[in-house]
C-alpha positions as CSV (number, residue, x, y, z in Angstrom):
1,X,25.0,-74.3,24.3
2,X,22.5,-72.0,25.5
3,X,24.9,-70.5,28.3
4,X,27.5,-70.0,25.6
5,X,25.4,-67.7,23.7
6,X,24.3,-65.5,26.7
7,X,27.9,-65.5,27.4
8,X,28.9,-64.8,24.0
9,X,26.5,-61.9,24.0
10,X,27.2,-60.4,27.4
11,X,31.1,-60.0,25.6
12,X,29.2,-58.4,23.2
13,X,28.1,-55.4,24.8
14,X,30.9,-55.2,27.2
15,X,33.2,-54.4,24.2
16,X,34.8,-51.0,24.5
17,X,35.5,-48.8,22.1
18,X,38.8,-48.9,20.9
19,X,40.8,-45.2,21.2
20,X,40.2,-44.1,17.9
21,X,36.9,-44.6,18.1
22,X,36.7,-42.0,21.0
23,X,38.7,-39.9,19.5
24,X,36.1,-39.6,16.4
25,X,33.4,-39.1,18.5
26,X,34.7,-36.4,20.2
27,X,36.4,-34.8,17.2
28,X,32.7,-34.9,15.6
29,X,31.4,-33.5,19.3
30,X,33.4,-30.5,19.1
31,X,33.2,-29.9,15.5
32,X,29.2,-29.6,16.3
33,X,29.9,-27.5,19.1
34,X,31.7,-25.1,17.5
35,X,29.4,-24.8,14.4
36,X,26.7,-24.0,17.3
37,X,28.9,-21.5,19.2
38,X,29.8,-19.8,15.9
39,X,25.7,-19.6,14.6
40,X,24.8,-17.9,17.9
41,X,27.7,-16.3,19.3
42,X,29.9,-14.7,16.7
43,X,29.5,-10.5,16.6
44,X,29.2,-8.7,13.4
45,X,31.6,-5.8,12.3
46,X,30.1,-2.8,12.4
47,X,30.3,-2.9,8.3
48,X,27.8,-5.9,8.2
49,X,24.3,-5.2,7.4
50,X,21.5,-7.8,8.2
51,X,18.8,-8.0,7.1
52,X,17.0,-9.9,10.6
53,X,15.5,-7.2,12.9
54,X,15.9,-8.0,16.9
55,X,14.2,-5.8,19.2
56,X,15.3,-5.6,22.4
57,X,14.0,-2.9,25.1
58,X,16.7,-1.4,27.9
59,X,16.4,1.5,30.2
60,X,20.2,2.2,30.5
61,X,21.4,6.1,29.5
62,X,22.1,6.9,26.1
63,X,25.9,7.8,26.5
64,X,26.5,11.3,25.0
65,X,28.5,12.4,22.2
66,X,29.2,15.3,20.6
67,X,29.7,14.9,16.4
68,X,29.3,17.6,13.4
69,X,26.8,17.0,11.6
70,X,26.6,17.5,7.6
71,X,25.4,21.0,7.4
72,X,28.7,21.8,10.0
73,X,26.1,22.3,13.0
74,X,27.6,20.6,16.3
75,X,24.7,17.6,17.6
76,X,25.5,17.1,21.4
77,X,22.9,14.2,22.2
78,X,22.3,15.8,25.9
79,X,20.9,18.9,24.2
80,X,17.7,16.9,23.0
81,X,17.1,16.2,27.1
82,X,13.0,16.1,26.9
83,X,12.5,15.1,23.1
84,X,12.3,12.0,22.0
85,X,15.1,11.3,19.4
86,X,15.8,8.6,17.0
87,X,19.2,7.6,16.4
88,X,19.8,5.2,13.3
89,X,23.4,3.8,12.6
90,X,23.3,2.9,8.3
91,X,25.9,3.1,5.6
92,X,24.7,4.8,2.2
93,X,25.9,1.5,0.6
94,X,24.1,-1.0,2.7
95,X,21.3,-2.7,1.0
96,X,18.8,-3.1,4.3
97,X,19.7,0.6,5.1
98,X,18.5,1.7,1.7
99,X,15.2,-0.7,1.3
100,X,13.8,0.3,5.0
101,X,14.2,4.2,3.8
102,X,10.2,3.8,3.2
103,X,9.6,3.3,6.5
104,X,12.3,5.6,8.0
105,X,10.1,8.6,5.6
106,X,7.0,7.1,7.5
107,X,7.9,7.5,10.9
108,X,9.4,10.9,9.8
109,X,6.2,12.1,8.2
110,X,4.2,10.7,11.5
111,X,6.0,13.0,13.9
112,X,7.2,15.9,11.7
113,X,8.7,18.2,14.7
114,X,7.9,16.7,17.7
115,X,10.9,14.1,17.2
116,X,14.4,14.6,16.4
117,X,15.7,11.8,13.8
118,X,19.2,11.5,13.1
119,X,21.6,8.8,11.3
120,X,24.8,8.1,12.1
121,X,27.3,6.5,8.9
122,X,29.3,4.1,10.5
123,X,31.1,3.9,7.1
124,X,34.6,5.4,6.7
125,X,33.9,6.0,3.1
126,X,30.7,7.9,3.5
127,X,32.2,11.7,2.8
128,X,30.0,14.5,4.0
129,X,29.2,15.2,0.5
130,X,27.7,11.6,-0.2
131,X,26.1,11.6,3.0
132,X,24.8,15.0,2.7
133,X,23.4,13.8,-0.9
134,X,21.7,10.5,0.7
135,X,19.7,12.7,3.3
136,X,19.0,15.0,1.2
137,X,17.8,12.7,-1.7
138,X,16.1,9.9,0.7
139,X,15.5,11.1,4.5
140,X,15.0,15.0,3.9
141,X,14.2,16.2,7.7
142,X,16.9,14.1,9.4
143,X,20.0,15.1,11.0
144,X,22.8,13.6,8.8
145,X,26.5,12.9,10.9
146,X,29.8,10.7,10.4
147,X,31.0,8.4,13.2
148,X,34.4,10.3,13.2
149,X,34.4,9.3,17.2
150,X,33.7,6.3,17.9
151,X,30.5,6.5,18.7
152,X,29.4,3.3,16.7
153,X,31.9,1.4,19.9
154,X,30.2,3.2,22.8
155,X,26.8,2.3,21.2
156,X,28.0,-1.5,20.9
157,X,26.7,-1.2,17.2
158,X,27.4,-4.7,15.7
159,X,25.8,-3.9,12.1
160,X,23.5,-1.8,10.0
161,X,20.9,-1.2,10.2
162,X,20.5,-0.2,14.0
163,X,18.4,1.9,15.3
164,X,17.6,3.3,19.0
165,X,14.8,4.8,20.2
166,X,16.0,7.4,23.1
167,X,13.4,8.8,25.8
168,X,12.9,12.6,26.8
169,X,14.6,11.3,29.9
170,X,17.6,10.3,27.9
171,X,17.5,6.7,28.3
172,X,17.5,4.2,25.2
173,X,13.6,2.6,25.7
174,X,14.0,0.6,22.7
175,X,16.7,-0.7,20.3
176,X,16.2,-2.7,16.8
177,X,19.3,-4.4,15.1
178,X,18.8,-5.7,11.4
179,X,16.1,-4.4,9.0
180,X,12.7,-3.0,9.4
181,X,10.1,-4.7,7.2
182,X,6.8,-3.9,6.9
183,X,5.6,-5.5,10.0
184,X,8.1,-3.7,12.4
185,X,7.2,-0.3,11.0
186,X,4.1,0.2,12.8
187,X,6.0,-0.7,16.2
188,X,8.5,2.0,15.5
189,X,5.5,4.5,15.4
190,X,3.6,2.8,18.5
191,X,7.0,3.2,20.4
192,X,7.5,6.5,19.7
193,X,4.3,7.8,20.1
194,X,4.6,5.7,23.7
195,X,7.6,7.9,24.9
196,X,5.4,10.8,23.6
């Protein structure tokens, strides 16, 4: 009796799974693999805003552009060659670009000359007028432009707010993607006053 049960339970565990039963485990598998691929993987359009900030730090060259700004001046980045210049991609309509306008005053008011700030709309709808009305309403001291190039694609700009921090050298020393609370304010002023 006893070896019947030891053989009974040895049948037991040498049961295999029938094929449908595979096939539900790795259904469920991939469904959870793709849920995972798409949380940490999946680019925004450039018409997203988040509200996360990421802070990354590169060395690379700024590419160069040439765009008009507001006031019908021509901004070639190039020309800035040995200032330090802050280059913020927003909307006028993005939420996170309009509640980190505080801080983008703060870090204007910290260098007031020695740093040239400039936004660039990435959004289609922002007119020169309405974009010449935001700066001059919220972020008075900044140069105000359209992306009417491209530029928002050679910057690999994935959403708004973005902002780069570009060395007298013309290299980009420090990027952050998503908005600047409180806490990331005080960095934006320690890293420009670094490349100082």
């Amino acid at each position: 009796m006893r070896q019947l049960s030891l053989s009974h339970k040895k049948e037991k565990r040498k049961k295999k799974r029938s094929p449908v039963e595979i096939l539900g485990i790795l259904v469920i598998v991939a469904f959870v693999a793709g849920l995972v691929w798409l949380a940490f993987s999946t680019p925004a359009s450039p018409g997203k805003t988040s509200s996360q900030t990421t802070t990354s730090t590169t060395h690379s060259l700024a590419p160069d552009f040439v765009l008009t700004d507001v006031d019908g001046k021509s901004f070639k980045l190039s020309d800035y060659r040995g200032k330090v210049v802050v280059l913020e991609f927003m909307q006028t309509t993005c939420e996170y670009c309009q509640a980190q306008e505080p801080r983008m005053k703060e870090l204007r008011s910290s260098f007031p000359g020695d740093v040239v700030m400039a936004m660039i709309s990435t959004n289609p709808g922002d007119t020169e007028q309405i974009l010449r009305q935001y700066r001059d309403q919220n972020l008075v001291g900044w140069i105000a432009m359209r992306d009417t190039l491209g530029v928002t694609s050679t910057y690999n700009v994935t959403g708004t707010p973005t902002i780069f921090i570009i060395d007298k050298n013309g290299n980009i020393a420090f990027q952050h993607v998503g908005f600047t609370d409180d806490d990331s304010a005080p960095a934006l002023i320690s890293e420009v006053s670094s490349l100082e």
